[in-house]
C-alpha positions as CSV (number, residue, x, y, z in Angstrom):
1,X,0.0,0.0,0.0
2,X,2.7,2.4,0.8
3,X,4.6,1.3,-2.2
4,X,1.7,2.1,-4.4
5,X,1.3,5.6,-2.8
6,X,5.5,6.3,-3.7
7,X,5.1,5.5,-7.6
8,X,2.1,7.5,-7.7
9,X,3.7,10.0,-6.1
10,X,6.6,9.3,-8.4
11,X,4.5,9.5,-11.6
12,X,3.0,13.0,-10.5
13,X,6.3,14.7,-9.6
14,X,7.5,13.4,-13.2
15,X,4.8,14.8,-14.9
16,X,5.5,18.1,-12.8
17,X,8.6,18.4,-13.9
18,X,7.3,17.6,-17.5
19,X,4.7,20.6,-17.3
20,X,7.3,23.0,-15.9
21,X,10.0,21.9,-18.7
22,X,7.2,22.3,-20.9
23,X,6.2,25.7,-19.9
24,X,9.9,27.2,-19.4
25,X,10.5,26.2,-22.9
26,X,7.0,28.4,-24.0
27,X,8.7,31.0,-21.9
28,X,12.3,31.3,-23.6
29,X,10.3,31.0,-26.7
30,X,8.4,33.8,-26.2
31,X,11.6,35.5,-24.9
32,X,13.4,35.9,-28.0
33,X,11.2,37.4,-30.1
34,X,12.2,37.1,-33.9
35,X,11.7,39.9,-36.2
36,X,9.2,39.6,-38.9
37,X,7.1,37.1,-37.7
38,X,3.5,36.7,-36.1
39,X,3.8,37.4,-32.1
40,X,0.5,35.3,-32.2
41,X,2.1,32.0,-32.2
42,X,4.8,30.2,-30.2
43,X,7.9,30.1,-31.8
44,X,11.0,27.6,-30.9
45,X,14.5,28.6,-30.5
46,X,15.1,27.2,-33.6
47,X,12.5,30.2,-34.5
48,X,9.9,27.9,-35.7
49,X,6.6,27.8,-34.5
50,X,5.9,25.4,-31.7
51,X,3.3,22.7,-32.4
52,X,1.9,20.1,-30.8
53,X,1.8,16.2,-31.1
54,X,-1.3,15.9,-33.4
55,X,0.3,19.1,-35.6
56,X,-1.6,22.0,-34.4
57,X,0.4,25.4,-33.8
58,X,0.8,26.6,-30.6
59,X,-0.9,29.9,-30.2
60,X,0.2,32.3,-27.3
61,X,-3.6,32.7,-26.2
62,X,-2.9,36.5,-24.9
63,X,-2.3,38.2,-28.6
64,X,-4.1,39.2,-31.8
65,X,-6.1,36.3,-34.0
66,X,-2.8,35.0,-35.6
67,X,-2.4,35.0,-39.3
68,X,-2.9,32.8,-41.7
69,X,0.5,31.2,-43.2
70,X,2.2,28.0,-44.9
71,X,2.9,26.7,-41.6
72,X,-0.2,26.8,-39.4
73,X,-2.6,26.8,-42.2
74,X,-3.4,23.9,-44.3
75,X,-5.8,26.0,-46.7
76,X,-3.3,28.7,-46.9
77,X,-3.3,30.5,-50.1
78,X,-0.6,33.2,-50.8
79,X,-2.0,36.8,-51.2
80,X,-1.6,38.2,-54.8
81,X,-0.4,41.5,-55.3
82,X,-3.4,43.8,-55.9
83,X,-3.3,45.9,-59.6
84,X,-2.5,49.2,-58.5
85,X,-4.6,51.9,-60.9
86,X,-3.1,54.1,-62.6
87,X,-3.8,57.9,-61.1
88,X,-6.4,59.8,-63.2
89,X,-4.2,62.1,-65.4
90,X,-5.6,65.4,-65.5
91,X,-7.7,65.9,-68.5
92,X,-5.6,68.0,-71.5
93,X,-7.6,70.7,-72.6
94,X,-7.4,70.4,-76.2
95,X,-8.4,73.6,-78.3
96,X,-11.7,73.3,-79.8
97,X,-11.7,72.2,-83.9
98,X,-13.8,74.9,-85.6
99,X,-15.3,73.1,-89.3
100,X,-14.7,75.9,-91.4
101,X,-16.3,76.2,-94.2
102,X,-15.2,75.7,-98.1
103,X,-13.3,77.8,-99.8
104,X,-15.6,79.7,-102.3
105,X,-14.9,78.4,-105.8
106,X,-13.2,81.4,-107.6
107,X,-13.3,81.0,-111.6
108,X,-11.2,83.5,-113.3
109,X,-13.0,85.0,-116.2
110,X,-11.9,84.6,-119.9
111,X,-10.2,88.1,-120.5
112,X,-10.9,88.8,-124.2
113,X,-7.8,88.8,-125.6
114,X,-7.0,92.4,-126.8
115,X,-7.5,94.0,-130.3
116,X,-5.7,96.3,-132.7
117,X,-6.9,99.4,-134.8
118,X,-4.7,101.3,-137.2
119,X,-6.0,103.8,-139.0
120,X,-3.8,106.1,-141.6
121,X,-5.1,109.6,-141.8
122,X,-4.1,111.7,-144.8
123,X,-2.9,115.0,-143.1
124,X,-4.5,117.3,-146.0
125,X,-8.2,115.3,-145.2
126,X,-7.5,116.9,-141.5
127,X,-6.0,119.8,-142.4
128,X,-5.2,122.9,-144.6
129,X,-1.6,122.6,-146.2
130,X,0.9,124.1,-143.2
131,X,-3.0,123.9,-140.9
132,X,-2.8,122.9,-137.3
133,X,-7.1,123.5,-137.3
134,X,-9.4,120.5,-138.8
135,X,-11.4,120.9,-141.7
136,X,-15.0,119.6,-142.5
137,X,-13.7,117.0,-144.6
138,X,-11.3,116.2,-141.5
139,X,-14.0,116.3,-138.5
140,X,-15.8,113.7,-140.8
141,X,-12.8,111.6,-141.0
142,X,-12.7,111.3,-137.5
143,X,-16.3,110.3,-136.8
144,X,-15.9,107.8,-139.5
145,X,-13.3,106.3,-136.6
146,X,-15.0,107.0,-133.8
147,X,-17.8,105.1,-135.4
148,X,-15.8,102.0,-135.4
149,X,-14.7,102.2,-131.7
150,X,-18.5,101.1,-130.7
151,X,-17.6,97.9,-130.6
152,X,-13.8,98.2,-129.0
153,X,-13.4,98.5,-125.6
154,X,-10.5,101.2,-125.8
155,X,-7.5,100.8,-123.4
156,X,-5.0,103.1,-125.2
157,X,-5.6,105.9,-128.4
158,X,-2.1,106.9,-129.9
159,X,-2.2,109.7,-131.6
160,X,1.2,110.7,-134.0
161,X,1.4,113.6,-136.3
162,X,4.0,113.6,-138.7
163,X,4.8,116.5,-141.7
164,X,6.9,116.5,-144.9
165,X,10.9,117.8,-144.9
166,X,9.5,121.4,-146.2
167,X,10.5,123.8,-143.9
168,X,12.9,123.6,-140.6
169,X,12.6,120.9,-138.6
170,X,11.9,122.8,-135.4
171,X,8.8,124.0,-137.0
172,X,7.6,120.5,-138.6
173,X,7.9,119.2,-135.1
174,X,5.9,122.2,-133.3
175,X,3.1,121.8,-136.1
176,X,2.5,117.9,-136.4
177,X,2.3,118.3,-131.8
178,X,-0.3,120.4,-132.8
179,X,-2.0,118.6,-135.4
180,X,-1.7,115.6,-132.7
181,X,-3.7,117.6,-130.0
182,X,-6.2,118.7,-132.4
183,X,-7.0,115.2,-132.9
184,X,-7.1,114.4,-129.4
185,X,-9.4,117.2,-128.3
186,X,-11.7,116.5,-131.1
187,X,-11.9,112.4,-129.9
188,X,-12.2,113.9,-126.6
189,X,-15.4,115.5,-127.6
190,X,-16.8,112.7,-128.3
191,X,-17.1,111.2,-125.5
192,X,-13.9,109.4,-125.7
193,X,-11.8,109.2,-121.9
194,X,-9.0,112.1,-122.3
195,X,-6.9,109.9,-120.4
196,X,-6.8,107.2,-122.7
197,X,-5.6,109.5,-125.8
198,X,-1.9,109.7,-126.0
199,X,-1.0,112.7,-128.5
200,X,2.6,113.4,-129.8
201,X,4.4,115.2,-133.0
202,X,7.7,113.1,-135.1
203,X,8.0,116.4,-137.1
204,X,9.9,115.2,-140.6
205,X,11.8,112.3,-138.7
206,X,9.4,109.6,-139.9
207,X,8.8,110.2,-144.0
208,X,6.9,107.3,-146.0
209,X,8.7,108.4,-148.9
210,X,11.8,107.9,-150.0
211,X,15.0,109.9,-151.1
212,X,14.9,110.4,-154.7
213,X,11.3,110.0,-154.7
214,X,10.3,113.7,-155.1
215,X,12.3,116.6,-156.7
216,X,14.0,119.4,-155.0
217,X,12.5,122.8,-154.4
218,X,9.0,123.7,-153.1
219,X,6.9,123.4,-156.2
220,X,3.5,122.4,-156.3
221,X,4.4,119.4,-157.8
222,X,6.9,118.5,-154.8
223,X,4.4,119.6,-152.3
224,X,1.7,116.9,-153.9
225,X,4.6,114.0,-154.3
226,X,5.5,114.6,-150.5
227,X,1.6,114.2,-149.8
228,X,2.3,111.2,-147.9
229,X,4.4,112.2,-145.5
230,X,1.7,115.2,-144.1
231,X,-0.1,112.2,-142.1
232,X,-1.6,111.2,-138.4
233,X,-1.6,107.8,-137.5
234,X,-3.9,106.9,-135.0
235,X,-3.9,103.3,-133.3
236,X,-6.0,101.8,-130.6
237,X,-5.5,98.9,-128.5
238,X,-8.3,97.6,-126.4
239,X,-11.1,94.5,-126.6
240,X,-13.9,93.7,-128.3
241,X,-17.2,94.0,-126.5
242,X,-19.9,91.6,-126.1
């Protein structure tokens, strides 16, 4: 009977001493902490959490729920790193596109392309021999050419007197200037743009005749071979009309 009292007592200091190794162990576990790790659980000093017979981690009982890991948790699956969105750039203000509108189709009119009128006045129809003022038969000559401006539009009227050699040739240019205005004032009376008419003298420097052609002296015979020469030539350059 007393023997059976000693092993009990034998069997209860042994498991005693089995608790208290037990718990000094949980105790220099928890004494070294180790960085970077749950504090929930138990840890070793091999830094490995402490588990028990059937597998089950040791938890401290006095901390936070412990987290899930490898280890401890047979169902463990390993977070995945969440997509990160992008910040909202800030909206570029873009200028606003004004539709403008076609270009107006420009079609260049057909200018008509531009006419020439000569016309060879003989000086004695205009004028009295050595005459600077028009005669009948002279005005009529010139309406005969006005009358076939009606259908030219006129851009430019030349008018050019010329005279024979008779006489100096100071004086033939002074009189076929102003056999060439009185042209030009009489056109101008007729309704004709002043500005248009261009009115000059070439005295004796422009004969139609040639040297040889007519005699010496101042005959009337010389005087009616040198006819040609005692001339206005008037030209005009402009467009027909429609």
């Amino acid at each position: 009977m007393i023997r059976s009292a000693s092993n009990k007592q034998s069997v209860l200091t042994l498991a005693c001493a089995l608790a208290l190794s037990a718990l000094s162990g949980i105790a220099a576990a928890q004494s070294t902490p180790t960085p970077a790790r749950d504090s929930s659980y138990v840890f070793d000093n091999e830094s490995a959490v402490l588990m028990t017979a059937s597998g089950l981690c040791v938890h401290t009982s006095s901390g936070p729920a412990p987290l899930s890991n490898a280890q401890c948790d047979p169902g463990f699956v390993a977070p995945t790193a969440r997509a990160v969105a992008p910040a909202p750039q800030a909206a570029v203000e873009r200028p606003a596109v004004v539709a403008q509108a076609p270009a107006p189709l420009v079609i260049a009119a057909v200018k008509p392309a531009p006419v020439l009128v000569k016309v060879t006045i003989d000086a004695d129809t205009l004028f009295d021999f050595d005459k600077s003022e028009l005669r009948p038969a002279g005005r009529d000559a010139l309406d005969a050419f006005a009358g076939k401006l009606k259908d030219i539009s006129p851009e430019v009227i030349s008018a050019v007197g010329h005279t024979d050699r008779l006489g100096s040739e100071s004086y033939n240019q002074g009189l076929s200037e102003r056999r060439a205005a009185s042209v030009k004032a009489y056109l101008t009376g007729k309704g004709i743009d002043a500005g248009r008419i261009h009115a000059e003298g070439k005295g004796e420097a422009q004969p139609v005749t040639k040297a040889g052609d007519c005699a010496a002296g101042k005959s009337a015979k010389v005087i009616a071979c040198l006819q040609p020469d005692r001339r206005v030539d008037i030209e005009v350059v402009g467009t027909r009309s429609e």
